[in-house]
N, C-alpha and C positions, 0 to 999 in steps of 0.2 A: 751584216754577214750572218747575224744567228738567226734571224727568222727563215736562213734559208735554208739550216741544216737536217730540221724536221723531215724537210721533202728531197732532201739529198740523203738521209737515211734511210727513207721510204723508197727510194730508188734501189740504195744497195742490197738490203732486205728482200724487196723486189727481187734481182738479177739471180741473188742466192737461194731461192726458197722458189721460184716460180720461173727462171729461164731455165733455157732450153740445156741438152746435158744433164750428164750427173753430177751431184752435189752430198757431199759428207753432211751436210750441213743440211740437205734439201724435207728431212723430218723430225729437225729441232723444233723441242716445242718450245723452248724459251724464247727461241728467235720470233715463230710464229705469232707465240705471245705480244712479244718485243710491237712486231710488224701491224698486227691490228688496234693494240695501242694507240700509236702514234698515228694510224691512220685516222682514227676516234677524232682524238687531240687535235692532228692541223690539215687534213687536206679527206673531210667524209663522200667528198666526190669518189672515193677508190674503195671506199671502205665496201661495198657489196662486194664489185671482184674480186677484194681479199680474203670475204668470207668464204664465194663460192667456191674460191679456190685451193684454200687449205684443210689440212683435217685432224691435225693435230696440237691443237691449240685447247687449253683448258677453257670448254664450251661453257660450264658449268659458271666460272667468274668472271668469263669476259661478258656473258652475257648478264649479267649483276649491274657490271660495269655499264653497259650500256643501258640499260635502263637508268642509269644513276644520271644517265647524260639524255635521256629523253629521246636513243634511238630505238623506239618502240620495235619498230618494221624488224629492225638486225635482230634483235633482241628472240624475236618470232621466229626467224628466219634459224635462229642458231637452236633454238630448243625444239623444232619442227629437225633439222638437219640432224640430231644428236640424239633422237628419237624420246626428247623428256616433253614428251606427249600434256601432259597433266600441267605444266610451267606455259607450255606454249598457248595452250588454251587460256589459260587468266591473262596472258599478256593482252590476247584478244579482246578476254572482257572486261579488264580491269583497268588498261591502259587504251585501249584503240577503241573503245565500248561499242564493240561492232557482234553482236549478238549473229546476226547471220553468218558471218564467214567463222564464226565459232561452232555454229549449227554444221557448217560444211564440212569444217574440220574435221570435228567430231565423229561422222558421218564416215569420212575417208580412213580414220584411223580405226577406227574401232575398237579404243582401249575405254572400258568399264570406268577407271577414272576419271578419261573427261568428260564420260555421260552424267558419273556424278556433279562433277564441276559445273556442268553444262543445264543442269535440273535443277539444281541449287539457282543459278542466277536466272535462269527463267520465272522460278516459283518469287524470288526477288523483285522480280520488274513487273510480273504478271503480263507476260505476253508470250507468244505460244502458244500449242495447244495443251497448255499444263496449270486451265485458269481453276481447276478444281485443287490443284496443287496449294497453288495462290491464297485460295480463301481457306484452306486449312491452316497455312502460316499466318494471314491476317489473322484466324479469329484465334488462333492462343497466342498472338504477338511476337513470334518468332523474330530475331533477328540473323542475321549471314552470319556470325559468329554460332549461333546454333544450331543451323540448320545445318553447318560445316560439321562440328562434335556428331550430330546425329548421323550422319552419314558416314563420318569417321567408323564409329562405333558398330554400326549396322555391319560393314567393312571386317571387322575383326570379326564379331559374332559369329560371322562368316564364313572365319576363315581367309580370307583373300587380303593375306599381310603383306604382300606387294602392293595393290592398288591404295590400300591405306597409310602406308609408305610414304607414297606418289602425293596423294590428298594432304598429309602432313607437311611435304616439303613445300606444297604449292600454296600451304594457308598464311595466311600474314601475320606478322607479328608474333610469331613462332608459340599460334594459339592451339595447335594441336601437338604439341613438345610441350606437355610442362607434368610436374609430379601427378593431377589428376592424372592424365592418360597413361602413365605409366604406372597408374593404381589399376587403372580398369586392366590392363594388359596383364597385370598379377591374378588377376583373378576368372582370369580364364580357364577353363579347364585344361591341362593338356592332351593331346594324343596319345593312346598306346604307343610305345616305339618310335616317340618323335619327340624331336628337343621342343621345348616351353614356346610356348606364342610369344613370349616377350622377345626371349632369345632368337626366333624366326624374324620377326616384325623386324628388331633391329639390324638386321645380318638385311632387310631390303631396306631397311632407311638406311643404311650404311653408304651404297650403290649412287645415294644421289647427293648425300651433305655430310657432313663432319657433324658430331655427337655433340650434343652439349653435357654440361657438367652432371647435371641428374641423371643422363643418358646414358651417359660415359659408365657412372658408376654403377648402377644397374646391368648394363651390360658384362660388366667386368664383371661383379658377383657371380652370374649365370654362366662366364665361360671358367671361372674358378672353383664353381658345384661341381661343371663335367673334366675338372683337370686339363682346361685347353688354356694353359698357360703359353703357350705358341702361338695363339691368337691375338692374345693379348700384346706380346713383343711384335707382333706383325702390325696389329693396329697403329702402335706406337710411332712404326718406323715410317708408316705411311700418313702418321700425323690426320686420324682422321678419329681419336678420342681428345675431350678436354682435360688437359691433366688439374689435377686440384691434391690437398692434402687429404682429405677425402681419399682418393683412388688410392692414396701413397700410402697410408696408413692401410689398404684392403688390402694391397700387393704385397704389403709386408709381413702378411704371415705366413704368405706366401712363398718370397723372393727378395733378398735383401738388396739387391743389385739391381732388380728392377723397378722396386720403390726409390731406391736412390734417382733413377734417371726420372720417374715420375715427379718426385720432389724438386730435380734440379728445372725441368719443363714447367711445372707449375707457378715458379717464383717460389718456393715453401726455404725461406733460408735457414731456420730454426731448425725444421726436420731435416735439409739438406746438410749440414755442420754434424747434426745425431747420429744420420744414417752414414757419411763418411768415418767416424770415429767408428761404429757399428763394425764396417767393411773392412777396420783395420787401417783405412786411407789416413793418420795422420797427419802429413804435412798438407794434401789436399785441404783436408778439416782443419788447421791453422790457415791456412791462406781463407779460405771460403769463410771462415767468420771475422777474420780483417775484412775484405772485401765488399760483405754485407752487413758492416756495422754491427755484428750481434758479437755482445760480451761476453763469448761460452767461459765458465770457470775450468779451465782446464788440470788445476790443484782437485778439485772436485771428482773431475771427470779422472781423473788418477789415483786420488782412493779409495774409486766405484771399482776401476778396473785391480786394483790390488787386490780386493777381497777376492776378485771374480778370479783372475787369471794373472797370474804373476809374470809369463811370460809375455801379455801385453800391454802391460802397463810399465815394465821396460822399455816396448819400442816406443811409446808415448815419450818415457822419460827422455828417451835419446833424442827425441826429436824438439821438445822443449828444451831442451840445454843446446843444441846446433843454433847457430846464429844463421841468418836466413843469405845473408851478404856479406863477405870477407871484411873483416874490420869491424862489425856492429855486435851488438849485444846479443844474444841472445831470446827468445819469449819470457822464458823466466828463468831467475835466479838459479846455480846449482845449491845452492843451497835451501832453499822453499823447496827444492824436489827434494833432497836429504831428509827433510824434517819429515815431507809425507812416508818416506820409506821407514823414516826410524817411528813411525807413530805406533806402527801393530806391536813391534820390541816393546816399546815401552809401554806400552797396554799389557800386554804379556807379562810383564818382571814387576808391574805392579799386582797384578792378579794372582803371582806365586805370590808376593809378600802379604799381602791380604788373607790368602787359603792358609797360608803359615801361621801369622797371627790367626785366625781362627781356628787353626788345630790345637796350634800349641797350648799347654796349663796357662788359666787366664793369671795375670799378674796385675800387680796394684796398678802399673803404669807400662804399659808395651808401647814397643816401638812406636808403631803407626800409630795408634793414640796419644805419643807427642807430638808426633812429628806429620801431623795430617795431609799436609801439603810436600810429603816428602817425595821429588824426582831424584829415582838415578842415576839421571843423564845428565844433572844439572851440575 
């Protein structure tokens, strides 16, 4: 019975998203999602109609996906439909090695990216009419990894931060994403009256992938120079930065609340436990360092906050001495929190006894010079 449910899914999926009527359901993209999927998965007889016929399906990972599954054609088919012109071309050449309908393509579209994409793999194969191209790459030994950067680069010099964009996301092995290219992008001149080429460039690499960590945090610097702290919580929400401790730590001198949520997004349990305690969150910051195994000293962290602020190193105490579940113990002792309360007193009334003896006429034998070790609390 379960081999049949695949295509009893693909039926229902089907009726809802593609018959006839309206449907509440008929521009879900999860469903959509859902639907192409499993057509992948168990019955690719269907899978073109399903392509041609929806439009709101994350074009960007389904077709990831398909290629991961060797449907080259769909693959073509979705970044040709979704207009990521520069993707669909490599599919052509990279997977289906079919140089002519990449020629065509090209031809039809007219985006400056895939001509680059398109001259790069010619000057590679040396066929075309680009054989002077050819012997320029043969004779200083160029390889496709170079001749990609050079054309990259050419691209920025340029100016033309979209199409280089396009050329980054379409290069493999995420060879044009790494700290080199985000040095050379520093070091570009900017515009009069125009945000930084880095800040441009990424604001079109944004448009087609998700940032990676070096990206992420660069990016964020540049929108925290111009006070576009609302970019940043918008990126976040749309999950399209890598969060790291890195970003959490730049946000924070920023924003204590949105380092929090970058620290909790990244895995960061150490600065997530700090940055709660930070915000005040208490019991949150008790639970979250059970939770993640970290041993915060929270005696510690209570007579950091005593010096700081007397008022919350109270709500701290309150919360340490609460038992978390009716009937069980407590975090810690009421008493280990007393001793840290009484520790400043007794600093204090040993420090008048001390000033005292040293005012007072010195005598053969004073107090505190018998009695070195003398508490009077004890």
């Amino acid at each position: 019975m379960s081999s049949h449910l695949p295509q009893k899914l693909i039926d229902l999926l089907e009726r809802i998203l593609l018959g006839s009527g309206t449907s509440t359901f008929r521009e879900n993209r999860s469903l959509q999602n859902l639907l192409i999927l499993t057509a992948i998965k168990s019955d690719r007889s269907r899978l073109t109609g399903v392509l041609a016929s929806l439009e709101k399906y994350d074009a960007a990972e389904i077709a990831i996906f398909a290629l991961g599954k060797e449907l080259y054609e769909e693959a073509f088919f979705i970044y040709k439909r979704f207009g990521m012109n520069a993707l669909a071309v490599r599919v052509l050449i990279e997977h289906l090695k079919d140089l002519d309908r990449a020629a065509e393509f090209a031809a039809s579209c007219e985006d400056p990216a895939v001509l680059e994409i398109l001259d790069n793999a010619r000057v590679l194969t040396a066929t075309g009419p680009h054989s002077a191209g050819s012997a320029f790459a043969t004779d200083r030994g160029l390889s496709a990894d170079e001749l990609s950067e050079r054309t990259w680069k050419r691209l920025i010099d340029s100016k033309k931060y979209s199409e280089a964009a396009v050329l980054a996301t379409a290069a493999t092995n995420g060879l044009l994403r790494t700290e080199k290219t985000l040095q050379h992008l520093k070091q570009v001149d900017s515009q009069p009256g125009q945000s930084s080429p880095l800040l441009l460039y990424m604001q079109n690499l944004l448009e087609n992938v998700k940032l990676n960590k070096s990206e992420s945090l660069e990016y964020c610097k540049e929108l925290f120079k111009q006070n576009q702290k609302e970019e940043v919580q918008r990126c976040l929400k749309a999950n399209t930065l890598q969060c790291s401790e890195e970003l959490g730590d730049l946000a924070n001198e920023h924003d204590s609340l949105l380092s929090l949520e970058i620290y909790m997004r990244g895995n960061c349990e150490e600065k997530v436990v700090n940055s709660l305690i930070a915000t005040r969150k208490f019991k949150e910051a008790l639970k979250a360092s059970r939770s993640c195994g970290q041993k915060t000293d929270f005696l510690q962290v209570l007579r950091r906050l005593l010096r700081e602020n007397v008022e919350r190193a109270t709500e701290l105490a309150l919360v340490l001495t609460e038992p978390e579940e009716p009937e069980t113990e407590p975090p810690v002792e009421l008493d280990r929190i007393l001793e840290v309360f009484n520790e400043p007193a007794q600093q204090f009334l040993l420090l008048l006894l001390r000033r005292k003896e040293r005012d007072a006429p010195r005598k053969s034998h004073s107090f505190l010079h018998s009695n070195p070790t003398f508490n009077p609390f004890e």
